[in-house]
C-alpha positions in Angstrom: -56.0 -8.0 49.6 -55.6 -10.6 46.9 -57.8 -10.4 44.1 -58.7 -11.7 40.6 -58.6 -8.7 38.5 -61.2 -10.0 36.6 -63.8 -10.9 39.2 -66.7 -8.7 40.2 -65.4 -8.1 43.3 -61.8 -6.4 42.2 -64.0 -4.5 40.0 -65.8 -3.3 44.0 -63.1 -3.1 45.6 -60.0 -1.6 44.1 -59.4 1.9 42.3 -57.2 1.6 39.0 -59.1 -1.4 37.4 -63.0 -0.8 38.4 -63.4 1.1 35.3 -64.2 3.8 36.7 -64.4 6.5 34.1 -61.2 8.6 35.1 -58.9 8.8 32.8 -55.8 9.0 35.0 -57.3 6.0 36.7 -57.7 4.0 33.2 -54.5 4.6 31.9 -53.1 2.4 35.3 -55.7 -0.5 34.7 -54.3 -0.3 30.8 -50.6 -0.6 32.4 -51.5 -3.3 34.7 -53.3 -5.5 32.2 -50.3 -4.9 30.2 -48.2 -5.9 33.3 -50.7 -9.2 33.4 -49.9 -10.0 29.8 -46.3 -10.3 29.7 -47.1 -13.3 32.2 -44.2 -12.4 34.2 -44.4 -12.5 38.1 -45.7 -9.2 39.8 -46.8 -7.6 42.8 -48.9 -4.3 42.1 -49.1 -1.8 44.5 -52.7 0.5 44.1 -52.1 3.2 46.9 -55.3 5.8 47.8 -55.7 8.9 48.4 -52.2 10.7 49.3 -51.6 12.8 52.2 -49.5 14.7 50.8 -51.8 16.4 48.3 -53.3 18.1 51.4 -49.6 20.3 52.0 -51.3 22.6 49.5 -53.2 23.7 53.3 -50.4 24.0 55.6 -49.2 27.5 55.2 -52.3 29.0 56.1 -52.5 32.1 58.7 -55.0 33.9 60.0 -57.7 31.0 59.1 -57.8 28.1 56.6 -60.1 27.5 54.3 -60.1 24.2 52.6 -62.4 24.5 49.7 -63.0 21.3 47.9 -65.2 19.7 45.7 -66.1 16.8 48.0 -69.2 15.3 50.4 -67.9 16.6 53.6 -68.8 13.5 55.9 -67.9 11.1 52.8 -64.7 9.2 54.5 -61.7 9.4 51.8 -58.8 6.4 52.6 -55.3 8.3 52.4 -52.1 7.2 52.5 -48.6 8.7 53.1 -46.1 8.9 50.5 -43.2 7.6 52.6 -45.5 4.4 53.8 -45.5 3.4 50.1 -42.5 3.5 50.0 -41.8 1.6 53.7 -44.6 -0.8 52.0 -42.9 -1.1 48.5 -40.0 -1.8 50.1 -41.1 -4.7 52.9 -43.2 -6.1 49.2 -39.2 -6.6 47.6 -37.5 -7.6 50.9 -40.4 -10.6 50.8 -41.2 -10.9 47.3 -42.1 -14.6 47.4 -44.8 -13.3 49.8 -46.4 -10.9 47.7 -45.4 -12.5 43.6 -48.8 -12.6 41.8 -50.3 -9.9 44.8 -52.2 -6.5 43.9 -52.6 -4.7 47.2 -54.7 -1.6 47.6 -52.9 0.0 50.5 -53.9 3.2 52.6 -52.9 4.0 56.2 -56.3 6.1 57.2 -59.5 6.6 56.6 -61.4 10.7 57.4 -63.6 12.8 56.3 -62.9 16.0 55.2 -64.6 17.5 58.1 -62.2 15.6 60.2 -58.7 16.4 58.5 -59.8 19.9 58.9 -60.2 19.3 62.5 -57.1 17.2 62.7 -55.4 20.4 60.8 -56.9 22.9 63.5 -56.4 20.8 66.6 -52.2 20.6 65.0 -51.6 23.8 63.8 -54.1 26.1 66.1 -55.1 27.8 63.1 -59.1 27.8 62.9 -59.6 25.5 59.8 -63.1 25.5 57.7 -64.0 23.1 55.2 -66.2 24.8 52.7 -67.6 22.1 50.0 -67.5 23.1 46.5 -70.1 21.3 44.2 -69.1 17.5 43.5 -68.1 18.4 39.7 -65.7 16.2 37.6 -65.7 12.3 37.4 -62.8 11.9 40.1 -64.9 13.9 42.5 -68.2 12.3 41.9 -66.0 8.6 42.2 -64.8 9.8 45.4 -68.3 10.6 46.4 -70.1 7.3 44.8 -67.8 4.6 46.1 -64.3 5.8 46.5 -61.3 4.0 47.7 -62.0 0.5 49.7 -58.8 -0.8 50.8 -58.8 -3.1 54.1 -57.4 -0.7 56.3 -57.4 -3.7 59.2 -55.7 -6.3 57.3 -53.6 -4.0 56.2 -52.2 -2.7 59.8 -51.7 -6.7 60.3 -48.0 -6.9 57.9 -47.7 -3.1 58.2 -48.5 -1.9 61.6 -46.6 1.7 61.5 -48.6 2.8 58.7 -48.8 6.4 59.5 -52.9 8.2 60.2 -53.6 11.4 58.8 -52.8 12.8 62.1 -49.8 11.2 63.0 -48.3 12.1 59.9 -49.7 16.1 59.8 -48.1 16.4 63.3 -44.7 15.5 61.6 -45.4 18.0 58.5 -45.8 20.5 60.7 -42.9 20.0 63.4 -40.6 20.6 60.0 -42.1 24.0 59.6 
């Protein structure tokens, strides 16, 4: 989880600084080499894919359709909001630990054949992924490469970090 920014392998294995083309993405690398420059100490925090973007599907009756632009067995890391925050937190609490760290952190790992399984087996609701052409550079990134945080190393200093499931099944008990 420690890396040189500037060796191949960050470029591999992270999101915001492997120049990858989306804009979004580029405007954090600019922020963190900025953060780099002021040569004062810092943790960074790169978290994936977030859970909560896929709310936008929990209201569905009748059937769900999830229509996306993606690969649908293509796994996509994810990551609940409230574990960056658990994560963000546990970085301050110990931040001799983690001064000079950039952690890429994510709590799961599905494809989106499986969260729409995970959303049926939940909810009861008959759930369909339907794939929508990979257009857009996020979505083709997503389908090239993606997200590669160390999901096992990671469960090592944060071992409650919440699975796609685990996390849907408390969504939707607040429904």
């Amino acid at each position: 989880m420690v890396r040189d920014p500037e060796s191949p392998a960050a470029r591999r294995l992270a999101g915001a600084e492997r120049r990858t083309g989306i804009e979004h993405f580029e405007s954090k690398a600019a922020i963190e080499s900025y953060i780099r420059a002021l040569g004062l100490p810092a943790t960074i925090l790169r978290p994936v894919f977030f859970m909560d973007n896929l709310l936008h599907y929990a209201d569905a009756a009748g059937e769900r359709v999830m229509e996306l632009p993606v690969l649908p067995d293509r796994p996509m890391q994810l990551i609940a909001t409230d574990d960056i925050g658990r994560i963000a937190a546990h970085v301050i609490d110990h931040r001799d630990d983690y001064l000079g760290r950039e952690l890429e952190i994510a709590g799961d790992e599905l494809t989106f054949s499986q969260v729409a399984g995970i959303y049926e087996k939940l909810t009861g609701v008959p759930t369909r992924l339907v794939p929508l052409p990979v257009e857009g550079r996020m979505f083709e990134w997503f389908a090239e490469s993606g997200y590669q945080a160390d999901l096992a190393e990671l469960r090592d200093p944060f071992p409650g970090l919440l699975t796609f499931q685990n996390w849907l099944g408390g969504q939707v008990s607040k429904m």
